[in-house]
C-alpha positions in Angstrom: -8.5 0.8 -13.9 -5.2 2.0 -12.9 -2.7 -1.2 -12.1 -1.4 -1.9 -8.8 2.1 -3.3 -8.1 3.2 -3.9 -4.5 7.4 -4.5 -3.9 9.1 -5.5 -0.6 11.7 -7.4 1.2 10.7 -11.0 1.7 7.4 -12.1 2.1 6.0 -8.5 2.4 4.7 -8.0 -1.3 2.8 -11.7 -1.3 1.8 -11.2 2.2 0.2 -7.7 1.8 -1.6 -9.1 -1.4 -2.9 -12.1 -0.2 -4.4 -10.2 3.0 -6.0 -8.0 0.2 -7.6 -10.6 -1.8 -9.0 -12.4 1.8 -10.3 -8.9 2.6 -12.0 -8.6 -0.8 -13.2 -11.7 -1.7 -10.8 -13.2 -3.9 -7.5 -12.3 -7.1 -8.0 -8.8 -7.9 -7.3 -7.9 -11.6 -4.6 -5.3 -12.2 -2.5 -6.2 -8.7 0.7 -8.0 -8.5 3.2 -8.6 -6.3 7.0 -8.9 -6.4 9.4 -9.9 -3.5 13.2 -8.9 -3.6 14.4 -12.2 -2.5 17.6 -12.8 0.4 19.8 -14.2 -2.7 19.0 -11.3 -5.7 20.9 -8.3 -6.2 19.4 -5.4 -5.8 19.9 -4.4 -8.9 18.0 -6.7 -10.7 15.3 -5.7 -9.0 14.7 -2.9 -10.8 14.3 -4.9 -14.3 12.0 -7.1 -12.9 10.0 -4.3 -11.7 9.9 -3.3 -15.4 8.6 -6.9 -16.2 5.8 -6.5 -13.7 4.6 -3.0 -15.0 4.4 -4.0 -18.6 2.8 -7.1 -17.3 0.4 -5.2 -15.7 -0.6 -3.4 -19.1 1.6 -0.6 -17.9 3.3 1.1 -21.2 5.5 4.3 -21.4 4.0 7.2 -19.5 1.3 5.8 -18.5 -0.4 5.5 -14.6 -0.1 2.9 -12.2 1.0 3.2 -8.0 3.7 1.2 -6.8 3.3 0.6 -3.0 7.1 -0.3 -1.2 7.5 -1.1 1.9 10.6 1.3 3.0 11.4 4.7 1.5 15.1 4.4 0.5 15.4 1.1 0.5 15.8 -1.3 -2.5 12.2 -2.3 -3.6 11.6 1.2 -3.4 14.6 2.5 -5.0 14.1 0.0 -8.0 10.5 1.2 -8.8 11.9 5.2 -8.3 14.9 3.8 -10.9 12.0 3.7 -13.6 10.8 7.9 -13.3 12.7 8.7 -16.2 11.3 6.0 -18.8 8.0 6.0 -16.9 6.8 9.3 -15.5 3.4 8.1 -15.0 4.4 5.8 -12.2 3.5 6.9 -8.3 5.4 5.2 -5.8 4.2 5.4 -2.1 6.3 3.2 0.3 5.6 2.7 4.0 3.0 0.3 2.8 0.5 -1.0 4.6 -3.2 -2.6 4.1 -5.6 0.1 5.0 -4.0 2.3 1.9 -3.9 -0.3 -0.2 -7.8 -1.7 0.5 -8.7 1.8 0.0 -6.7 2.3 -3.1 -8.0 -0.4 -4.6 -11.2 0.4 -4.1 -11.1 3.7 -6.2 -9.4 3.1 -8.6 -12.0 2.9 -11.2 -12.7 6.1 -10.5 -9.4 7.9 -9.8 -6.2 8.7 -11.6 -2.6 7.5 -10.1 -1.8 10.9 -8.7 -5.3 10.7 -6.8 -4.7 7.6 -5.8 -0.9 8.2 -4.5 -2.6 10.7 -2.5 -5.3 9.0 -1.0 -3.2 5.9 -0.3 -0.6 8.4 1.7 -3.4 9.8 3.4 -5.7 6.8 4.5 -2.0 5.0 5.5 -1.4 7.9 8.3 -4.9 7.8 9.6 -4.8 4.2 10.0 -1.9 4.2 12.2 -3.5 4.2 15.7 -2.3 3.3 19.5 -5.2 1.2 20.0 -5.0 0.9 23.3 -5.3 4.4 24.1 -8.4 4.3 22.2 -10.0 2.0 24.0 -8.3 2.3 27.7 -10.1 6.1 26.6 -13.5 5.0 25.8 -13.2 2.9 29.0 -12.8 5.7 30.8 -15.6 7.7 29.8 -18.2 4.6 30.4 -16.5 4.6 33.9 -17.1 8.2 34.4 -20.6 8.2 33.0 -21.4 4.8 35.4 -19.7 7.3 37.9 -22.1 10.4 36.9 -24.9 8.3 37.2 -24.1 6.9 40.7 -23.9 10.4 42.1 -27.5 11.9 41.3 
């Protein structure tokens, strides 16, 4: 099972996880969250990412996804900070649940590069205007009512 460590500003990382484990029925093994908080320095971020990886089981080269909540910022930036020692790391950031629900999910059967992959591509279909969607599908049932009214 390939580990899962989610980093944010705030109440992101705890937030995102906790939707997680309500979605799937409970604490899911191999996930953890880390917050950079208003008072920490940045760069002891980065150290404390460390912590969480090896906590996680994570040693040396080997594979686990990091999901960040802004490319370029500092969760992000601490978790890229860790390449070098650990080249097995993926980091995806723009974070958000439908990648991480469906990362999750395979992850039993998929190696972190996978996964990075699949988590970047399930996060950009996800991101829908909703209501076009449905002010569309609206207007088909009104033109098929319409259709229907003119035979």
């Amino acid at each position: 099972m390939i580990p899962v460590l989610i980093v944010g500003h705030g109440g992101f990382a705890d937030g995102l996880r906790d939707a997680i484990e309500m979605i799937l029925g409970g604490p899911q093994e191999g996930l953890m969250a880390l917050a950079l908080r208003p008072e920490e320095d940045p760069a002891e971020l980065a150290g404390r990412v460390d912590g969480a990886l090896s906590e996680l089981g994570v040693e040396g080269d080997g594979g686990a996804v990091v999901l960040a909540d802004l490319f370029g910022a500092s969760p992000a930036n601490a978790a890229t900070s860790l390449l070098q020692r650990r080249p097995g790391l993926q980091i995806v950031t723009g974070a958000n649940l439908p990648m991480a629900l469906e990362l999750l999910m395979l992850r039993e059967t998929a190696e972190a590069p996978e996964l990075a992959g699949i988590a970047l591509e399930r996060g950009r279909d996800a991101i829908r205007d909703a209501g076009a969607v449905v002010r569309e599908a609206y207007a088909r049932v009104r033109a098929e009512m319409q259709a229907g009214e003119d035979r």
